[in-house]
C-alpha positions as semicolon CSV with decimal commas, in nm:
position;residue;x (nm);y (nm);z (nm)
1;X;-3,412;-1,393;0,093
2;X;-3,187;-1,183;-0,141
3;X;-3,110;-0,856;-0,042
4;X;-3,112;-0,556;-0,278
5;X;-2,811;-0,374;-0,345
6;X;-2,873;0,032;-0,265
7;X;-2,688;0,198;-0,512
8;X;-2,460;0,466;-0,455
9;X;-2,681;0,808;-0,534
10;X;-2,746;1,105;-0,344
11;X;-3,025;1,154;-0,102
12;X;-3,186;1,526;-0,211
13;X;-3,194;1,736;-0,095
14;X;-2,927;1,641;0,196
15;X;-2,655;1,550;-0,071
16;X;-2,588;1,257;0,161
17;X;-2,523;0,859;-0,024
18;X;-2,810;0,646;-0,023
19;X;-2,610;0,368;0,031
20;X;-2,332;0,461;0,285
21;X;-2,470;0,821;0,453
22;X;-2,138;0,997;0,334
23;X;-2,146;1,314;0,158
24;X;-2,230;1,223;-0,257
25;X;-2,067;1,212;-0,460
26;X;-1,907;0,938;-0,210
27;X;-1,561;0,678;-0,307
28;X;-1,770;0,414;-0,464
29;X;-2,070;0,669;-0,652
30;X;-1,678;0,831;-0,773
31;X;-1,547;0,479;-0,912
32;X;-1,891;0,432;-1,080
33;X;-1,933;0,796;-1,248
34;X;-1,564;0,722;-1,362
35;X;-1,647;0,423;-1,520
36;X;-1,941;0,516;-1,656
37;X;-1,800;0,842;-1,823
38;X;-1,449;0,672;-1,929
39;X;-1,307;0,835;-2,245
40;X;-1,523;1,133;-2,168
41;X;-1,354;1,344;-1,921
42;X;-1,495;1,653;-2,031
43;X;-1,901;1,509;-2,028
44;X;-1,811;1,368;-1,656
45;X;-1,749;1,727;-1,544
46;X;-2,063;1,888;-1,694
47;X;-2,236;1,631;-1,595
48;X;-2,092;1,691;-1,194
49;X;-2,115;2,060;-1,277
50;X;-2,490;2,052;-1,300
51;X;-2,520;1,860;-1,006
52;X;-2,334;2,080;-0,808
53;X;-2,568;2,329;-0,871
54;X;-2,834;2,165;-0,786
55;X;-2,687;2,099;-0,470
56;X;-2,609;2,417;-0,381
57;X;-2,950;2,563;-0,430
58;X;-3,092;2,253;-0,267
59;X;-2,804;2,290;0,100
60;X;-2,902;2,671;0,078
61;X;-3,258;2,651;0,145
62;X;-3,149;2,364;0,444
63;X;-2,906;2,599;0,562
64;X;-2,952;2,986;0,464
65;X;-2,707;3,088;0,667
66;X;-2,424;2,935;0,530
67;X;-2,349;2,889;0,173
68;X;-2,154;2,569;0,104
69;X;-1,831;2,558;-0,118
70;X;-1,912;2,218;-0,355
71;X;-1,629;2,285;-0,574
72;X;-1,371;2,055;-0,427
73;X;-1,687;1,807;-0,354
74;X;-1,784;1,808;-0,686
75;X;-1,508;1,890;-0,927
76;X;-1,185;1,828;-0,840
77;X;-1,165;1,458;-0,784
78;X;-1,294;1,469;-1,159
79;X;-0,999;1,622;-1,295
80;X;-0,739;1,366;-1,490
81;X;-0,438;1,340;-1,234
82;X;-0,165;1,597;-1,298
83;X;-0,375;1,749;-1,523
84;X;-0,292;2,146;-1,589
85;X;-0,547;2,171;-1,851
86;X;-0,604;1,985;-2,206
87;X;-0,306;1,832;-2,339
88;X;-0,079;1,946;-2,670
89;X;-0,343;1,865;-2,902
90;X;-0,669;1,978;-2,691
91;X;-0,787;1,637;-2,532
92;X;-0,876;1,699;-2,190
93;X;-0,865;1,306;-2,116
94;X;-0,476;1,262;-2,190
């Protein structure tokens, strides 16, 4: 019997991995979006960005009383290591 692989996506609207129960986006969904947006830094984010607020509105309704901060869940892994903002000649993905 072959066993299906359960990919690495969130579980709305508890923002949880499918695959591994940790909060999404998770190591491996992270490897996968950064593969799959390679070259395009800048689409990755929006991409995240959308999703984060999603997310929020989604967590606020399970939990009124406290409004979570996604920013660091969402965003900041994203960002290009050491990177202060785009580079000399505007390319956010130096």
């Amino acid at each position: 019997m072959v066993r299906r692989a359960i990919p690495h996506v969130p579980m709305r609207p508890l923002w949880r991995c499918r695959n591994c129960g940790a909060e999404w986006p998770c190591q491996p969904a992270r490897l996968g979006l950064l593969v799959e947006f390679r070259g395009d830094r800048t689409a990755l984010l929006f991409y995240l960005a959308q999703l984060m607020v999603e997310a929020r509105a989604q967590l606020a309704q399970l939990h009124p009383e406290r409004a979570p901060d996604l920013h660091e869940r969402f965003l900041n892994w994203a960002r290009a290591r050491g990177d202060a903002g785009p580079g000399p000649d505007g390319d956010p993905d130096r």
